[in-house]
Each structure stands twice: as structure tokens, then as C-alpha cells.
C-alpha positions in Angstrom: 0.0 0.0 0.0 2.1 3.0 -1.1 0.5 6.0 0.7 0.4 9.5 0.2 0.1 11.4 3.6 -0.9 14.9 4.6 -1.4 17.1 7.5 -2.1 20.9 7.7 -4.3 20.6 10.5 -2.4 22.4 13.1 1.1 23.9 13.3 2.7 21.9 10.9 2.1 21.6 6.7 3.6 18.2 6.2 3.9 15.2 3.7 5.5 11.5 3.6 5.2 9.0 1.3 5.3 5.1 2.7 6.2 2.8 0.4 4.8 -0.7 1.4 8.6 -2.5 0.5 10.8 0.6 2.1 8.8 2.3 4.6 8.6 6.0 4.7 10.7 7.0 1.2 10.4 10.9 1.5 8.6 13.3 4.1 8.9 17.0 5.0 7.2 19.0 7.9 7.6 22.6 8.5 6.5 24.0 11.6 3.7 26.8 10.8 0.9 28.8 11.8 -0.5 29.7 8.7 0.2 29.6 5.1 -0.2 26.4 4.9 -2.2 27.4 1.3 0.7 28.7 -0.3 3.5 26.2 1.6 1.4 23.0 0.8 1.1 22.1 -2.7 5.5 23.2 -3.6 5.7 20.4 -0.3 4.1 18.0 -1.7 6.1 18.2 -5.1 9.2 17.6 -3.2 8.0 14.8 -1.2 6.8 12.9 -4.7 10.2 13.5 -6.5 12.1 13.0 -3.3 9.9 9.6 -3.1 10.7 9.2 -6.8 7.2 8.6 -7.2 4.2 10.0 -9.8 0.8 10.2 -8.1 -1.1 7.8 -10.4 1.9 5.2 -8.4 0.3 5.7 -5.3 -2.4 3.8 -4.3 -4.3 6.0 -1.5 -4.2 9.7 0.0 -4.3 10.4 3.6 -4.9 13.6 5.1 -6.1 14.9 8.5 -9.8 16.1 9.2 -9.3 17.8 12.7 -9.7 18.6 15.1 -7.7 21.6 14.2 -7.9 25.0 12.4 -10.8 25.7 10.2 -8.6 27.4 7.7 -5.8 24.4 7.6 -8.0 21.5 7.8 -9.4 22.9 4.3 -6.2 23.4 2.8 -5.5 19.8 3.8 -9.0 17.8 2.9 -9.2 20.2 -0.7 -5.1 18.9 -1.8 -6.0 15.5 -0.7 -9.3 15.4 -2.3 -8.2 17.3 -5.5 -5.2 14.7 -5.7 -7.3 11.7 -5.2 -10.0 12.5 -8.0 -6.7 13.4 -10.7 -5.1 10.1 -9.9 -8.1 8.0 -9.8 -7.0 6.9 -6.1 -9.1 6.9 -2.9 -8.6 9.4 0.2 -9.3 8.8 3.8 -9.6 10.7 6.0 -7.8 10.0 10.0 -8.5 12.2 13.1 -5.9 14.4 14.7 -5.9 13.3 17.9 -6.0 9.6 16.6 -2.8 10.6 14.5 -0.9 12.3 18.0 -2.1 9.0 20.5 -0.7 6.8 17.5 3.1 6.5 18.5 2.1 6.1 22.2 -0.5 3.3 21.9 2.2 1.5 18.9 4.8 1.5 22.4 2.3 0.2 25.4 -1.0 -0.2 24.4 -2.0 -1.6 27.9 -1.9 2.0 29.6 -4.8 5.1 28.9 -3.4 7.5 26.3 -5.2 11.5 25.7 -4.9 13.0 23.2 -5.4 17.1 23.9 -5.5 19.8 21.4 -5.6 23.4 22.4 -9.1 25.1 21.8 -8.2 28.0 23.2 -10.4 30.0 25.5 -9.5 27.7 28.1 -11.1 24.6 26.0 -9.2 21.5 25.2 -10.3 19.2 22.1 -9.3 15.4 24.1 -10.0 12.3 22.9 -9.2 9.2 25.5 -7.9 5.7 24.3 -7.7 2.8 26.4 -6.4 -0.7 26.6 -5.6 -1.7 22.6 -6.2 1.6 21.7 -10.1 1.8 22.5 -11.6 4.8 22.5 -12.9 5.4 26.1 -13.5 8.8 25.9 -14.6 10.0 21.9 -13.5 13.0 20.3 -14.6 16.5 21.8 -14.3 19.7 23.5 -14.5 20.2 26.9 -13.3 22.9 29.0 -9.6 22.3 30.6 -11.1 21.5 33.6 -12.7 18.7 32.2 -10.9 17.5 30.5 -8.4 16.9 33.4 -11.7 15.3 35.3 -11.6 12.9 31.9 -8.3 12.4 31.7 -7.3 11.3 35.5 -9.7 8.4 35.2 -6.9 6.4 35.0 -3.3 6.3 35.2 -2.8 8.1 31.5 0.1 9.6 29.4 -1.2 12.9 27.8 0.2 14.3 24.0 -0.6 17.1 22.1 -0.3 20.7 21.8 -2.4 21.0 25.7 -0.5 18.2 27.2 1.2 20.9 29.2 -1.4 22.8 29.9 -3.8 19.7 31.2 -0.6 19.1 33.5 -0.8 22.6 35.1 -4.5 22.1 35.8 -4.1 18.4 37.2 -6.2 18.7 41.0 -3.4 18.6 43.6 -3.2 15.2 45.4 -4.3 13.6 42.6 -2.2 10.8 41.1 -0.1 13.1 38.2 0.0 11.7 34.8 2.7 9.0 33.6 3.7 11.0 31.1 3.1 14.5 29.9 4.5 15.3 25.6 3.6 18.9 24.3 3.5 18.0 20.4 2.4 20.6 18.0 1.4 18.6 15.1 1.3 14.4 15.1 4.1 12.8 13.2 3.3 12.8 9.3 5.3 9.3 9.3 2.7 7.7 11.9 -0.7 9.4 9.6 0.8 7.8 6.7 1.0 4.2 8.2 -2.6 5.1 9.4 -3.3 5.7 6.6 -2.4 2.5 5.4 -4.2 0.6 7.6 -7.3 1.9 6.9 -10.4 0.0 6.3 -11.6 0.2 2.5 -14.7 1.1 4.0 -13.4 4.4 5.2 -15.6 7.9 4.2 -14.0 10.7 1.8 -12.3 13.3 4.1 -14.5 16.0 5.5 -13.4 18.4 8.4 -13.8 17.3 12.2 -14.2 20.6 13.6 -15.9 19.2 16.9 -17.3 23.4 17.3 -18.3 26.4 15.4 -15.6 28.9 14.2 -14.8 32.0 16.2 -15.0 34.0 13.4 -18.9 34.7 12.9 -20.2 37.0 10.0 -20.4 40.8 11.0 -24.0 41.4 9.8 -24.4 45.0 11.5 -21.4 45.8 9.0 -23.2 44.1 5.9 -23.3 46.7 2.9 -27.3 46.4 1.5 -27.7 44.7 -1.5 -28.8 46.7 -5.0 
């Protein structure tokens, strides 16, 4: 299964391409908070030639679908999609926090993993895997609060971009978490082999945004129409 792989959906635009004989042939991430339009597509390029690789080669796209920002997670789904329907090749789509609880679950899947995404405005998006990677608590936002109620349920290891603020908020007396990773973005190698491992049964990407943008339309400021 020789995968395609992007993420834009947070602070990273990256790319890797696994090759089902080699592993992971060519990837690239560059750490970002926007641009990820213009930074994409030139990425991308350079992962394929690097991969030595033409697109109608590969036999699926995998991208990202959130949670994560509203403006990246359509840069991300739109490449993949685009690519997908020019090469004739399917696209999944894999959660974010699935993508960052990944490595940790591959290493010991017998202890609680959460994954925590800064929502800002003092909201975390979590999701909580158990035993063999079972998803005890499913994908959502909750405030930081609790999501630190959530997460203590259990001895856990916490990753993401809120892992260290879901340490600072951790009740004193309570048992602290087994680990604590502040990750910006998941690693584009691990959302490749994903990727790769996804059913055939899997949807066409469409964004997990888990909320409703912060940016609403400014009606009061709306010129009338003619």
C-alpha cells in the first residue's frame, strides 16, 4: 500500500510518502501557523520526487480532518481530495488526535493515552484511548477543567499541543500523569502508516471541527444589496 500522507491541520504543513517495501521513502514538515495554502502544494512536489514517485503510483491519500484550524483543515481535505480525484486513487480521512495518540498506543497499548489539542479559550479538544487503543472517551471539546476530570480516570500519558497545559491544571493530590508530551502537530510518518491501515470502507475526508468557528459573519457591518 504506497501512501500519500498529509497534515495541515495544526502547526505543521507536512507530507510523507510510505512505500509498502521501504517504509517511509520521502517526508517533510515545516512548523507553521499559517500559510499552509501557499506552503502545501510546492511540499508536496518535493515529497513525490524525493519519493521518486508520480501520483497515479500511489495507491491512497491520507490527510487529516481535525480537530484543528478551520482554515488548515481545508487546505488539507481540498489537496488531498483534488489529488485523489486526478489520480483516480481513494482518500481517507484520520482524526488528529487519533494521528498524536498513535506512536504512544504502537509503544504500550496496555496503559490510557489522551490526546489534547488546544481550543483555546480555556477549552481542550481530548479524545481518550484505552487498553488496545479503544476509545474510552470519543473525540470533543470540553473545558480544561474537564478534560483533566476525563483524563485522570486512570493512570494516563497525555500528548498534544495542551498536554502541558492539562498538566498545570491536574487537581493537587491527585495521582499526576505518567507522562506528559507537548507536540504541535502528530508525526506525518505515523498518519501515513494510518493511513495505510485503513479500512476500504473508510468515508471521503470532511473536516472534524468538533465546534463552530470564532470568526462569525459581521451582519451590522453588511453593505445592502442593490
Amino acid at each position: 500500500m504506497r501512501v500519500l500522507a498529509i497534515d495541515t491541520a495544526l502547526e505543521a504543513c507536512s507530507a510523507a510518502v510510505l512505500d509498502p517495501d521501504s517504509g517511509i521513502t520521502a517526508s517533510e514538515s515545516l512548523a507553521m501557523t499559517r500559510g499552509h495554502a501557499e506552503t502545501l502544494m510546492p511540499l508536496i512536489a518535493r515529497v513525490m520526487n524525493g519519493a521518486g514517485v508520480e501520483f497515479a503510483q500511489l495507491d491512497r491519500i491520507a490527510v487529516t480532518t481535525g480537530p484543528g484550524s478551520f482554515t488548515g483543515l481545508r487546505v488539507g481535505i481540498s489537496a488531498a481530495r483534488g489529488i485523489a480525484l486526478a489520480a483516480g486513487k481513494p482518500a481517507v480521512g484520520l482524526s488528529t488526535l487519533a494521528a498524536l495518540a498513535a506512536p504512544l498506543i504502537a509503544t504500550d497499548d496496555g496503559t490510557q493515552v489522551v490526546a489534547a489539542i488546544d481550543a483555546r479559550h480555556e477549552h481542550i479538544f481530548l479524545q481518550v484511548f484505552g487498553v488496545n487503543g479503544r476509545t474510552l472517551v470519543g473525540p470533543r471539546v470540553a473545558s480544561l477543567r474537564d478534560a483533566a476530570r476525563a483524563a485522570m480516570a486512570a493512570p494516563a500519558r497525555i500528548v498534544g499541543s495542551a498536554a502541558n497545559k492539562m498538566a498545570a491544571a491536574w487537581p493537587k493530590g491527585a495521582e499526576p500523569p505518567l507522562s506528559v508530551e507537548q507536540r504541535a502537530a502528530p508525526d506525518i510518518e505515523w498518519i501515513a502508516r494510518l493511513g495505510a491501515a485503513a479500512t476500504d470502507g473508510y468515508s471521503p475526508p470532511k473536516p472534524l471541527y468538533l465546534r463552530e468557528p470564532d470568526a462569525q459573519p459581521q451582519d451590522g457591518a453588511r453593505l445592502p444589496r442593490r
